[in-house]
Every structure is written in structure tokens, then in C-alpha cells.
C-alpha positions in Angstrom: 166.4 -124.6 73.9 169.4 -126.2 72.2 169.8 -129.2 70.8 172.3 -130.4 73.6 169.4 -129.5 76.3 166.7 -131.4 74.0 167.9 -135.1 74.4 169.7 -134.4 78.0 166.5 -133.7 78.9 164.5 -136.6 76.9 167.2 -138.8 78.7 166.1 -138.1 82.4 162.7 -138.8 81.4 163.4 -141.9 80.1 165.1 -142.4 83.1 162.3 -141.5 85.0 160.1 -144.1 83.2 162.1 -146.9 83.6 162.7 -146.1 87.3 159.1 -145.9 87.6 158.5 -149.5 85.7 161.4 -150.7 87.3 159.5 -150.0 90.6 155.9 -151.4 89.4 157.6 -154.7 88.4 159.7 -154.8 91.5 159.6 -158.5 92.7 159.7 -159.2 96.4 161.2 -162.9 96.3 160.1 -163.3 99.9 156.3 -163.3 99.0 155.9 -166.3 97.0 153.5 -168.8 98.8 153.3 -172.1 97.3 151.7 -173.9 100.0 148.6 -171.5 99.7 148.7 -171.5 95.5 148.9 -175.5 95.9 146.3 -175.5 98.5 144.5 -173.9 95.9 144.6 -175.2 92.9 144.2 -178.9 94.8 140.7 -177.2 96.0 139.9 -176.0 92.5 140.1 -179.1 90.7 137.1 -181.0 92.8 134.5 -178.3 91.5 136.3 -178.6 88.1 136.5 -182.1 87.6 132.7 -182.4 89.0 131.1 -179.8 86.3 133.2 -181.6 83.8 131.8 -184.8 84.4 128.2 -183.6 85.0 128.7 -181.4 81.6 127.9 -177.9 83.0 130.6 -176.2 82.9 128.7 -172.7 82.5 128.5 -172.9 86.6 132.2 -173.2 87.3 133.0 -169.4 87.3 130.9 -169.5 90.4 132.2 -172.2 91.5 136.3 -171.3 91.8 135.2 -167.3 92.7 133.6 -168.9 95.5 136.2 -170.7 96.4 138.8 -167.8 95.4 136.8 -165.2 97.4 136.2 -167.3 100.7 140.0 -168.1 100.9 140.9 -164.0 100.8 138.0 -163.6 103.2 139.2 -166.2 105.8 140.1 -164.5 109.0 143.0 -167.3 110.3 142.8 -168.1 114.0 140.6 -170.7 115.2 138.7 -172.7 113.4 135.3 -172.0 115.2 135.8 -168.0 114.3 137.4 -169.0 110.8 133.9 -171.1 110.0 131.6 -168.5 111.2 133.4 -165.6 109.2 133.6 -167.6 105.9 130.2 -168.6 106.1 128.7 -165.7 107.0 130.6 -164.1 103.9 129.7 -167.1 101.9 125.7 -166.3 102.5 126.3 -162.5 101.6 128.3 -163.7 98.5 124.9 -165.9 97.6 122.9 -162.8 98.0 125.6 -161.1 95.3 125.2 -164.1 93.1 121.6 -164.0 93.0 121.4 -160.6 92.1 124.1 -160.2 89.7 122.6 -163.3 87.7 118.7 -162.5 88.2 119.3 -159.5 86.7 121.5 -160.4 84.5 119.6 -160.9 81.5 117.4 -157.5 82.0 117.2 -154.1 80.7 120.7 -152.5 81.1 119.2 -149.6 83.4 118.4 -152.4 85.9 122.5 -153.5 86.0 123.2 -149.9 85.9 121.1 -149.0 89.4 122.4 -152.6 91.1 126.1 -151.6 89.6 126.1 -148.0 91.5 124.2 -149.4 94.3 126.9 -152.3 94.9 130.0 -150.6 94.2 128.6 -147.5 96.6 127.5 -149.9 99.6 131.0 -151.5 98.9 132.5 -148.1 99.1 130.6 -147.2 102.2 131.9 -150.4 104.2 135.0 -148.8 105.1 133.2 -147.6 107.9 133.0 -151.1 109.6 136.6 -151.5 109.5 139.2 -152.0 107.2 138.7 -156.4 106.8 134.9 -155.8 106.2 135.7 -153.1 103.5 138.0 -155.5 101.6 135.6 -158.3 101.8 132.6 -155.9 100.4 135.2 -154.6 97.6 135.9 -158.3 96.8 131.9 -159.1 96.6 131.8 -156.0 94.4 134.0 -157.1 91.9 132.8 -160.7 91.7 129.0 -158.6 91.2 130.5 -157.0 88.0 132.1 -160.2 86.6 128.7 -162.0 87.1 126.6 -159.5 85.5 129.0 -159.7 82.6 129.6 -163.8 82.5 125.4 -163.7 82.9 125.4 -161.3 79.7 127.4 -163.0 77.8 125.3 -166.7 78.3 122.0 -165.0 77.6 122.8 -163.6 74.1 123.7 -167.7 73.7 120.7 -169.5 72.9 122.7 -172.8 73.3 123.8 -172.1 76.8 121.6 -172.8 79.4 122.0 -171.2 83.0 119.7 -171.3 86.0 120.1 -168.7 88.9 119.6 -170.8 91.8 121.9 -173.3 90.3 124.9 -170.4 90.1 124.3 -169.4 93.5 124.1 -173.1 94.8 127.8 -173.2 93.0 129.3 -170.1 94.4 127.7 -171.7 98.1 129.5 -174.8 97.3 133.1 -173.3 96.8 132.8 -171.6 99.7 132.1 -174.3 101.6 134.7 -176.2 99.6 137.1 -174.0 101.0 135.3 -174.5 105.0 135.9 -178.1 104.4 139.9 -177.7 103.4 140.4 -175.7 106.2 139.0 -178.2 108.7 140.9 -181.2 107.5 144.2 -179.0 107.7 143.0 -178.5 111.1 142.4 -181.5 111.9 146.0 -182.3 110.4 147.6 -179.5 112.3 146.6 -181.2 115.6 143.5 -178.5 116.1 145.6 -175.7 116.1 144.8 -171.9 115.4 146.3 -171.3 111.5 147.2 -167.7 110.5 145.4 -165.7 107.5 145.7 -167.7 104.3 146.1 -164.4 102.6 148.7 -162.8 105.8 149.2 -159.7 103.2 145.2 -158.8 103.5 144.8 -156.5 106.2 142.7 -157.9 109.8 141.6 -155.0 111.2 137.5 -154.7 112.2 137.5 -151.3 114.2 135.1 -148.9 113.1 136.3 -145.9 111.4 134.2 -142.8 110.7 133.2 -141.8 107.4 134.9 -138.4 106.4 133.4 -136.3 103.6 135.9 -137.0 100.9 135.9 -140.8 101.6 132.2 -140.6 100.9 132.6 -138.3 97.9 135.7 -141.2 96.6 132.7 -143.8 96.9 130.3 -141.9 95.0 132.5 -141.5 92.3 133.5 -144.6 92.1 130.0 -146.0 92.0 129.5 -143.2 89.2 132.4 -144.8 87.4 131.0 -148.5 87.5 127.6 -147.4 86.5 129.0 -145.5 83.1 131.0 -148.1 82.5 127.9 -150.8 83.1 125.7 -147.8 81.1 128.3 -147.9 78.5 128.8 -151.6 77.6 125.0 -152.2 77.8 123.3 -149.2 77.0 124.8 -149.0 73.5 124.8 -152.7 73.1 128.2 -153.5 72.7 129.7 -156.1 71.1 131.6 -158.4 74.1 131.0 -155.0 76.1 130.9 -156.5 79.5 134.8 -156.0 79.1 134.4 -152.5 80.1 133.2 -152.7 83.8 135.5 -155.9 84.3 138.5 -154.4 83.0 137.7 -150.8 85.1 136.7 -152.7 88.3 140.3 -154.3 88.4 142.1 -151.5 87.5 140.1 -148.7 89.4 141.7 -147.6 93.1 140.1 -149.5 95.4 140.3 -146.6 98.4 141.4 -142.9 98.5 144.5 -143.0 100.6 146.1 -146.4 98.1 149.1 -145.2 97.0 150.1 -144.0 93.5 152.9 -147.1 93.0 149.7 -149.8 93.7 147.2 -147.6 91.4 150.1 -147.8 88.9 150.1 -151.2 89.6 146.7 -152.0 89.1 146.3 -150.2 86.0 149.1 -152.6 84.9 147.9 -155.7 85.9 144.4 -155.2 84.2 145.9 -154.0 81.2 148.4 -157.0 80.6 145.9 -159.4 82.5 143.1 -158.8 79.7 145.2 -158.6 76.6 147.1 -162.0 77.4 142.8 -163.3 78.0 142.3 -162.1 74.6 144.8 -163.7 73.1 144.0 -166.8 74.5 140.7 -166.7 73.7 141.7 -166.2 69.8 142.8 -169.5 69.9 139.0 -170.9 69.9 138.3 -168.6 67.0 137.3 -170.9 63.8 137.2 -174.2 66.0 134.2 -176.0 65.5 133.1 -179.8 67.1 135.5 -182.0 69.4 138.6 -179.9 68.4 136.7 -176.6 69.9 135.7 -178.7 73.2 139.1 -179.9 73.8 140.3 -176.0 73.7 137.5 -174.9 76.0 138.2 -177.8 78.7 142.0 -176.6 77.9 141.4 -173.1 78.3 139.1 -173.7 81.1 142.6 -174.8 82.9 144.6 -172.1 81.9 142.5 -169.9 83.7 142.3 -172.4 86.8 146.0 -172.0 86.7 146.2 -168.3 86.1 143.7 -168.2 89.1 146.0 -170.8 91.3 149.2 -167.8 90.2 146.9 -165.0 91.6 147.0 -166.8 95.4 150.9 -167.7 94.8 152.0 -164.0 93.7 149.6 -161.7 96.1 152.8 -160.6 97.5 155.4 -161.0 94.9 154.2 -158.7 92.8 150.9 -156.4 92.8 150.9 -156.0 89.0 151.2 -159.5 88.0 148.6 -160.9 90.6 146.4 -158.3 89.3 147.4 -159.6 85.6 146.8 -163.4 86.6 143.8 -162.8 87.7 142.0 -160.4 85.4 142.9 -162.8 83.0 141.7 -165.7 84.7 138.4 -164.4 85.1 138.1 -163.2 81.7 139.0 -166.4 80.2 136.2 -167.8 81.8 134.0 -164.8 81.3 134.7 -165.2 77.5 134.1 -168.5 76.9 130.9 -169.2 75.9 131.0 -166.2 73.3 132.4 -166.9 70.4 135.9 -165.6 69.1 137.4 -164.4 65.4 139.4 -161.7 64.8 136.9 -159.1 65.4 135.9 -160.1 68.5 139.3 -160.0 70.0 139.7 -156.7 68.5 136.7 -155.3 70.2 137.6 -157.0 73.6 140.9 -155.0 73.6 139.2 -151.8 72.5 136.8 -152.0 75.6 140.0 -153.2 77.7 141.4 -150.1 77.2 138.3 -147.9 77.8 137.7 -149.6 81.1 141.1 -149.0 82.1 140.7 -145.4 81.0 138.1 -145.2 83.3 140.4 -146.6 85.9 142.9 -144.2 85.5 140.5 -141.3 85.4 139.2 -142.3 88.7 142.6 -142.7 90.1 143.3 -139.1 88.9 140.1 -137.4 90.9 141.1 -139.5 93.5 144.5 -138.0 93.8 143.2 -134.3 93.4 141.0 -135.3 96.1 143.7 -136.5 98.5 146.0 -133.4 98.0 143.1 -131.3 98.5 142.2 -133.0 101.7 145.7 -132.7 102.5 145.7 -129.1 102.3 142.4 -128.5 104.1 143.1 -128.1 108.3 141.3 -130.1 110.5 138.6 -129.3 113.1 141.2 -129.6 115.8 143.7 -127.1 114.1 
């Protein structure tokens, strides 16, 4: 090769990789909703404002994912069918929450068997349409950031948290959210309101369950369970990073395309380093000064959160990025930070995203494969 070929060539892959950031960065100007991010964030400051006050702050992760989760849940349409959904999702969510955070506290093989078994059930759901398989993939990863968040308060002996007290939290964001949408009803003049998250898809048909969709879940449940095996097995310092930081960035579904992996991967990367780096800032506070930072930190990631529901559809990668870093904010709180710590919390940042992008890898051999194998009818 000559020397002429050798940077022509280093030139089109450059190229290549800026088209190809260009294209995860992308913004789509058109899919910024404010109303829904302000509906939001108005929501999020009642549960806020009330563990403030009542000085137990440790239950307010529960609090805004309920909230969060029941607003991507909520089917539109009438508001009859929009309180029955969200509540029945609400009572499976409190099912979630009171497994994630009884078991917590126990011996890591205990969260590695619930962490397969709820990321494969999760997996599975596809099979009950597309709508119920996004609402189990959302329960799954609001399982993996409780068992981390409950990890992280037990090895605190000045923390105090009570299960039925962190499902009675995630219940009442939930049906924080029920209640918003009624008075907007009532506002609207009783009038049948589309999806509050339009990009979400709606459909319930049944779909059958094909071998290599079963084989994606499996793996992805395998995935999980290292990563859970991993971070608690070997007693990791700040650990729990690993499965958070994996469960955002790991392909959700076999046929998601390669741009939104890419994007994903992207998101949770960015997402948890900007967390870490806000989390540094409570490293060698001590007294008022490190409660002021808390509460202050406490609503960055309310806002980060409130940026998740305002950029669904602007951009993949930063809604991904605002809200992995939302929820680690919170997830990181009550352990304390110094330079190590944040050190360590990268570290596992990148091994869970690894693990991401090794599942989106068998996941793509397994879709070309598929691809190339005829069907029954041919």
C-alpha cells in the first residue's frame, strides 16, 4: 500500500465515523414536547416537596419512577380505559417494587435468579403484543435500578428504608399521575386525550413467539444475571453500576435497529459519566453544606428526568443520556463520593455498557442468520 492510499483511505473512515455520529446525534426539531416535560416536572415536584418536608428522602426514587413509568405506560383515549390500564400497571409495578427491595439486601444469588427471571419474563411479553412488551421492559428496568438503589442503602447503616414504605411510594406516583390526568380531563371538557408518550407504540395483538426471539430473551436475561453476578458476587465497590448501566444500553428487542442500539449505547455511556461527575461534587462535603448539595442534586436529576419526557423524540441518545443519569444520580446518593468512587463508578459504566454492546452484537448475528434461514412457507 502506498503512502498516498494510506491516509485516502483513513480519510473515508473518518468520514464514515462522523456520518455515522452525525446520524446518532441527528436532532428531529419537530419532537420536542414541552407540554408533556412541564406536565411532568409540575407532577414531580408534589412527591418531592412532600419527602422533603417529611425528611425521607430515601423513598423518592420510587416515588418519581412511579410517576415516570405510569406516564410511558398510559394508553391515551378515554379516561375510564386510561385509569384501568395505569392502575393495573401500577399494581404489577408494586409487585416489582416489592421484590426488587425485599430482596434487596440478600445474598447476591437471590438478585441473580429474580434478575434472569425478570428480564426473561420481560423478554417473553412480546408475545402479548407489542404495548404490553414495552411496559414489562420498562418494569424490568426499574427492577434493576431498585435492586441497585436497595444495595446501595443497606451497606449505609444511617439510612433507613422499609419495603412496604418503597412500594407504598412507587403506588403513590402512579396514582399521582391517575390524578393529573383526570383534572386535565376534567379541564379538557371530558374529552378522550391521545398517548402522553404518542412515540411509544399502542399495539396489544398477540404475536407468536419464534425461536430466535426466545433465544434473544434468554440471552438477554443471561446478560443481566452476569452483570447482577458480577457487581455482587465479587462485592464490588458502587457495583450496582454494572446492571444499570447494561440494562439502558442493552437492545431492548431483536429486530431494533442498529442506528437506535448505537444510540442507546450512547446515551448510557454519556448519561452515567455526566451522573458521576455530578455526584463528585458531594465528595468531601460534610454537615449542612453536604445536605444542601444532596437536596440540590436531588433536582438535577428531577430535571434530567423532566428532559427524558421532553426529548423522547428529539433525540434517542440524549433521552437515553438524561435519564440514565437521572436515575443514577439518585441511585448514588446515599453512597458516599471521593475520587475513588467516581473512578470505580465509570470503570463499571463501561463494563456494563460492554455488556450492552456484546449483546447487541449476538443479537445482530442472530437477525442475519434468521434472515438467511427460509421459512416454513418457502
Amino acid at each position: 500500500m502506498t503512502s498516498e492510499s494510506r491516509p485516502a483511505g483513513q480519510s473515508i473512515r473518518r468520514g464514515k465515523a462522523m456520518t455515522w455520529l452525525s446520524r446518532v446525534f441527528e436532532l428531529n426539531h419537530a419532537g420536542l414536547n414541552w407540554p408533556r416535560a412541564v406536565a411532568f416536572l409540575d407532577a414531580a415536584l408534589v412527591p418531592m416537596f412532600v419527602f422533603w418536608v417529611i425528611g425521607h428522602e430515601v423513598y423518592l426514587l420510587s416515588a418519581l419512577f412511579g410517576l415516570l413509568l405510569a406516564a410511558l405506560a398510559d394508553p391515551g383515549g378515554g379516561y375510564g380505559r386510561r385509569a384501568y390500564y395505569t392502575s393495573v400497571f401500577a399494581l404489577v409495578g408494586a409487585g416489582v417494587t416489592a421484590l426488587a427491595f425485599g430482596i434487596g439486601s440478600e445474598a447476591w444469588g437471590w438478585l441473580v435468579l429474580a434478575s434472569f427471571g425478570v428480564t426473561l419474563a420481560a423478554g417473553l411479553a412480546a408475545a402479548f403484543g407489542v404495548r404490553r412488551f414495552v411496559n414489562a421492559l420498562l418494569l424490568n428496568t426499574w427492577f434493576v435500578v431498585a435492586i441497585g438503589f436497595e444495595s446501595g442503602i443497606d451497606a449505609d447503616a444511617h439510612v433507613t428504608s422499609y419495603v412496604w414504605a418503597q412500594v407504598l411510594s412507587w403506588a403513590g406516583g402512579a396514582a399521582l399521575w391517575i390524578t393529573v390526568t383526570f383534572l386535565w380531563w376534567l379541564l379538557r371538557g371530558r374529552t378522550d386525550q391521545s398517548k402522553p408518550f404518542s412515540e411509544l407504540p399502542g399495539d396489544t395483538s398477540r404475536r407468536k413467539l419464534t425461536r430466535p426471539l426466545i433465544l434473544f430473551a434468554v440471552i438477554r436475561a443471561v446478560a443481566i444475571a452476569g452483570a447482577v453476578a458480577l457487581a455482587f458476587g465479587l462485592d464490588l465497590s458502587y457495583g450496582s453500576w454494572i446492571p444499570i448501566a447494561a440494562m439502558i444500553a442493552m437492545k431492548p428487542r431483536l429486530e431494533q435497529a442498529a442506528l437506535a442500539s448505537a444510540q442507546r449505547l450512547a446515551g448510557a455511556l454519556i448519561g452515567s459519566i455526566v451522573a458521576a461527575l455530578l455526584l463528585w461534587v458531594t465528595a468531601n462535603e460534610s454537615g449542612l453544606k453536604l445536605f444542601a448539595v444532596h437536596r440540590g442534586l436531588e433536582m438535577v436529576a428531577l430535571v434530567l428526568l423532566m428532559h427524558g419526557a421532553l426529548t423522547r423524540f428529539w433525540n434517542y441518545a440524549l433521552y437515553s443520556a438524561a435519564i440514565a443519569a437521572g436515575a443514577l444520580i439518585l441511585v448514588g446518593l446515599p453512597q458516599p463520593s471521593d475520587n475513588a468512587a467516581e473512578g470505580y463508578r465509570v470503570l463499571w459504566t463501561l463494563c456494563g455498557v460492554g455488556i450492552g454492546l456484546s449483546v447487541m452484537l449476538l443479537a445482530g448475528l442472530l437477525a442475519k442468520r434468521t434472515a438467511k434461514t427460509p421459512s416454513p412457507q418457502a
